[in-house]
C-alpha positions in Angstrom: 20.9 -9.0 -6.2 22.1 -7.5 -9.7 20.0 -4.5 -10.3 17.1 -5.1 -12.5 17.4 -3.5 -16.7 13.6 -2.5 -18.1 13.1 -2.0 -22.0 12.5 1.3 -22.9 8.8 2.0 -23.8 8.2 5.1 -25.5 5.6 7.3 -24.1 3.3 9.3 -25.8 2.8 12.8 -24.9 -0.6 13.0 -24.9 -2.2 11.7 -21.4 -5.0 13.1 -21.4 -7.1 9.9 -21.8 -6.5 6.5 -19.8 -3.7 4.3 -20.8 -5.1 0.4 -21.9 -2.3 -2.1 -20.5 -1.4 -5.5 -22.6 -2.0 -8.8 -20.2 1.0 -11.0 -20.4 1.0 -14.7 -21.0 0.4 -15.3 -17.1 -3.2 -14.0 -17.6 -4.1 -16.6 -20.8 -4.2 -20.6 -19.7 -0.9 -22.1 -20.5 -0.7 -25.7 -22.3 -0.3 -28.7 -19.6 -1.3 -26.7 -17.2 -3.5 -28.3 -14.3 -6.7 -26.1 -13.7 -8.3 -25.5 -10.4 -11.6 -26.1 -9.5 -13.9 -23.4 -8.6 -17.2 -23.9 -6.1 -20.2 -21.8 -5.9 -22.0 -21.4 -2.8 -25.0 -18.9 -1.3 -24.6 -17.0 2.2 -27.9 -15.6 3.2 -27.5 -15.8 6.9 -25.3 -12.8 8.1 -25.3 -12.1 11.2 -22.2 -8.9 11.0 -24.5 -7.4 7.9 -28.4 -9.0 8.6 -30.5 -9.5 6.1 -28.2 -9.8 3.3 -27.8 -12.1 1.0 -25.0 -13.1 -1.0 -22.7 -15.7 -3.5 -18.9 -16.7 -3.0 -16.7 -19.1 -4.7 -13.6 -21.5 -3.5 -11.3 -21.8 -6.0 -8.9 -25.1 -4.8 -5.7 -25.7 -7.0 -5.3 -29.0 -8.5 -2.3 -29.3 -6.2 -4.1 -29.0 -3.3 -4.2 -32.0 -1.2 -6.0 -32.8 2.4 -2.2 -33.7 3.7 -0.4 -30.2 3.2 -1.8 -27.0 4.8 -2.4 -25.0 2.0 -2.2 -20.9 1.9 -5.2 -19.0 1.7 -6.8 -15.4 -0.1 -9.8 -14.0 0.0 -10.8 -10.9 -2.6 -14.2 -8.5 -2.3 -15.9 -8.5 -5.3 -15.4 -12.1 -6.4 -17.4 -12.4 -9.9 -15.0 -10.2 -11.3 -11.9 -11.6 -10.0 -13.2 -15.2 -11.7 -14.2 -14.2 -14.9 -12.0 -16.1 -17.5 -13.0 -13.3 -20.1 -12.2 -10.2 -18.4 -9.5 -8.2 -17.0 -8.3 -10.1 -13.9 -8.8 -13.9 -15.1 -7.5 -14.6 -11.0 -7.9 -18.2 -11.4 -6.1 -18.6 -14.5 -3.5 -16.5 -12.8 -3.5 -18.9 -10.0 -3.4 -22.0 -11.9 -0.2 -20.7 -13.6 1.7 -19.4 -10.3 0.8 -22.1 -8.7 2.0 -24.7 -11.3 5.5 -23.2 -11.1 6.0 -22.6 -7.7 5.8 -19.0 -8.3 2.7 -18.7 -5.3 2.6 -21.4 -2.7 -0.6 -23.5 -2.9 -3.6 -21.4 -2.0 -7.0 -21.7 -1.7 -9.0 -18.8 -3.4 -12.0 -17.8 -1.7 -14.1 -15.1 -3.8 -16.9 -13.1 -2.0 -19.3 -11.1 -3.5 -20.7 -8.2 -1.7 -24.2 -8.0 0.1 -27.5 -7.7 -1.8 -29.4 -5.6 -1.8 -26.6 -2.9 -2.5 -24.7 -3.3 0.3 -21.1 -3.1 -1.5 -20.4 0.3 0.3 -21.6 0.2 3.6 -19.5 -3.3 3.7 -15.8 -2.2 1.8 -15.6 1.5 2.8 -16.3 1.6 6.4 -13.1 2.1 8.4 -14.3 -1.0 11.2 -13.6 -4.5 11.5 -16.8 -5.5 10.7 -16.0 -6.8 7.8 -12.9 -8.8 9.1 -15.5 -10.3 11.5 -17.8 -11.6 8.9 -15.1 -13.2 6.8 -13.7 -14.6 9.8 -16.6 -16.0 11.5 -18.9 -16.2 8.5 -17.7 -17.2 5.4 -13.8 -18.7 6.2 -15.0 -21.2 8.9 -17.0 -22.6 6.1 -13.5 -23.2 3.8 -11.5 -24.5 6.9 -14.0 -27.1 7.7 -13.9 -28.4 4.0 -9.9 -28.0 3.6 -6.4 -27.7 5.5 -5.4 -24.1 5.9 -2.7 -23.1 7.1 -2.8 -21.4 10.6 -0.1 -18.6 10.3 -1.0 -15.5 9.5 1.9 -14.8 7.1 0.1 -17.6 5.0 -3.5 -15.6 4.6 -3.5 -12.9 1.8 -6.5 -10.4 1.4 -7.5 -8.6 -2.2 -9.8 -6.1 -4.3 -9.8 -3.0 -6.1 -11.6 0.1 -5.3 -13.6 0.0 -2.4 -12.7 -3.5 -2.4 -9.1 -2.5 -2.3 -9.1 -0.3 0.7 -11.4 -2.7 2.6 -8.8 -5.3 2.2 -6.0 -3.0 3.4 -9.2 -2.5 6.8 -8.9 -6.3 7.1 -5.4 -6.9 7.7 -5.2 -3.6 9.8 -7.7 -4.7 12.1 -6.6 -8.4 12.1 -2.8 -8.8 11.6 -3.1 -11.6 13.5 -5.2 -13.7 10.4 -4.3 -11.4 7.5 -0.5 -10.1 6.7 -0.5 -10.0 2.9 -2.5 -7.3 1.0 -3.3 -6.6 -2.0 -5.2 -3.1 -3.3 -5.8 -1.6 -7.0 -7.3 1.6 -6.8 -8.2 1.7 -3.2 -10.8 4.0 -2.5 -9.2 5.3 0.6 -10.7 8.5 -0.7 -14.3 7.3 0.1 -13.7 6.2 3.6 -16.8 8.0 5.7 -15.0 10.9 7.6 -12.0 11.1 5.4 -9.3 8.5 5.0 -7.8 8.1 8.6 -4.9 6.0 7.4 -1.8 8.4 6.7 -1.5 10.1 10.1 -2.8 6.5 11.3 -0.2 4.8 10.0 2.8 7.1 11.5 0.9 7.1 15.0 0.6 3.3 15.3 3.3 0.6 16.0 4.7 -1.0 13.2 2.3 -3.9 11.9 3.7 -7.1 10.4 2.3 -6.4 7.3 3.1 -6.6 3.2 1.3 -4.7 0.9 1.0 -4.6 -3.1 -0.8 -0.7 -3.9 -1.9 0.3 -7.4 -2.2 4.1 -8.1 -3.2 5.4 -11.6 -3.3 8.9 -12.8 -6.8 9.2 -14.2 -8.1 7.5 -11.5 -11.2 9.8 -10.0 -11.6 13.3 -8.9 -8.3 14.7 -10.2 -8.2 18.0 -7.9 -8.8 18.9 -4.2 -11.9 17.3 -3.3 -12.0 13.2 -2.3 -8.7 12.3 -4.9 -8.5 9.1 -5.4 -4.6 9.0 -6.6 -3.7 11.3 -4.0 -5.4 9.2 -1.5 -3.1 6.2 -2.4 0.1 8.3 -2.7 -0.9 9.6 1.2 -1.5 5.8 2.2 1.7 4.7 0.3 4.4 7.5 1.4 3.4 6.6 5.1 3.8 3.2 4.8 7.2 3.6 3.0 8.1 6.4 6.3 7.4 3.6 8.9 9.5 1.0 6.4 6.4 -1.2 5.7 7.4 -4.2 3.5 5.4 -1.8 0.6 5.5 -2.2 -3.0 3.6 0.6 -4.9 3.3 0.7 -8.8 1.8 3.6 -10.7 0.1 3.6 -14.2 -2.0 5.7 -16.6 -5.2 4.0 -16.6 -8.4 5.1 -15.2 -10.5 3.7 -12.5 -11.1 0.3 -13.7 -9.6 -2.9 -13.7 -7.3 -3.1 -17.2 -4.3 -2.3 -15.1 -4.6 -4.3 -12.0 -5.9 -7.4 -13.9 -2.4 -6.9 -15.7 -0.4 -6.6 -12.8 -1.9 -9.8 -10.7 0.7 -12.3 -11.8 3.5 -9.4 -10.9 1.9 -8.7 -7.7 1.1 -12.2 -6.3 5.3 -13.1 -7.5 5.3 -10.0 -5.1 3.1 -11.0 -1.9 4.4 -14.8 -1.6 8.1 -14.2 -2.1 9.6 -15.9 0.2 12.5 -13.9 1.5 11.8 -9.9 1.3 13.9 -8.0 -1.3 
């Protein structure tokens, strides 16, 4: 494959504040194209995180279709991965993919965290309790309403943040549901008793695992104590030792979603490529 030409973009030289990124035409909804439909449901029943209570969303392409198996991706966070308005716009994203065979068809399943305020114990702890909820709590729901696929290499996991390096938990814990993963910003940083994953990483056998990672330089605590930027470059630079199917990108934004909402459509192209590169 013929090596690949970028414009030049001129710089400035002042980086002392966070860069704002453009969204590109795979982030605004596209003339003739089919939207998804997008479900709201309630989950006050957890048994993995008890007395909780919570909202998630299905997002099901208009291409979907009870005879094919379709592919499947859950993100933490959900509300902010569906809002049409904001920085992400993942459904809009989807519809687009989807309607030129860029992602297979997948079936988007949003989850927001526990209330009351239980976003941190749930996305930074390094356990697979939260694998076991969405596994046994939330997805069996989905599967009993549509055909998902059954291999692995067809379930995709998402977020940003804490959201981020909880999805990067999931498929570590459960390779055998989860191989694809996507994480801006994780906050590997945050992980109670420091961020296990680069010596983890080079002391474990290879998992069949690929994975999208979003750094940014004025992400937080620039300096010695719980760096968030570092924390990624640690998590990346192992998986690149141990040859991990690994595709990190780095930007000048600060810890919020501009950047990553920018980069979906790039990163999904990314996940479900068929053949690796």
């Amino acid at each position: 494959m013929a090596d690949s030409e970028i414009p030049y973009v001129r710089h400035p030289a002042d980086f002392s504040t966070p860069v704002r990124y453009a969204h590109g035409p795979d982030s605004y909804r596209q003339r003739d194209v089919p939207r998804g439909t997008i479900l709201e449901y309630e989950w006050n029943e957890s048994r993995v995180f008890p007395g909780t209570n919570r909202r998630y969303w299905v997002y099901v392409p208009a291409q979907y279709t009870a005879s094919e198996p379709a592919s499947l991706m859950a993100f933490q966070d959900g509300h902010l991965y569906l809002d049409s308005e904001g920085e992400i716009r993942a459904s809009i994203v989807f519809d687009n993919l989807i309607d030129r065979g860029e992602m297979p068809v997948t079936v988007g399943v949003f989850v927001d965290p526990g209330e009351p305020e239980n976003r941190n114990v749930e996305y930074d702890a390094f356990s697979d309790a939260y694998a076991t909820f969405l596994l046994t709590e939330i997805l069996p729901n989905v599967q009993n309403s549509y055909l998902i696929a059954d291999d692995p290499d067809q379930w995709a996991i998402g977020g940003g943040s804490s959201g981020g390096s909880c999805a990067f938990t999931v498929a570590w814990t459960r390779p055998d549901r989860f191989r694809r993963v996507l994480s801006f910003l994780g906050s590997f940083a945050q992980i109670p008793g420091g961020n296990p994953y680069p010596d983890l990483i080079q002391e474990t056998p290879k998992k069949p695992l690929r994975i999208f990672l979003q750094a940014a330089t004025h992400d937080l605590n620039w300096g010695p104590e719980r760096n968030w930027f570092s924390a990624n470059l640690r998590v990346a630079a192992a998986l690149s030792e141990c040859d991990y199917d690994l595709r990190l990108v780095l930007g000048d934004g600060g810890h919020d979603t501009n950047h990553g909402g920018v980069l979906l459509p790039d990163a999904l192209r990314w996940l479900w490529r068929r053949e690796a590169e």
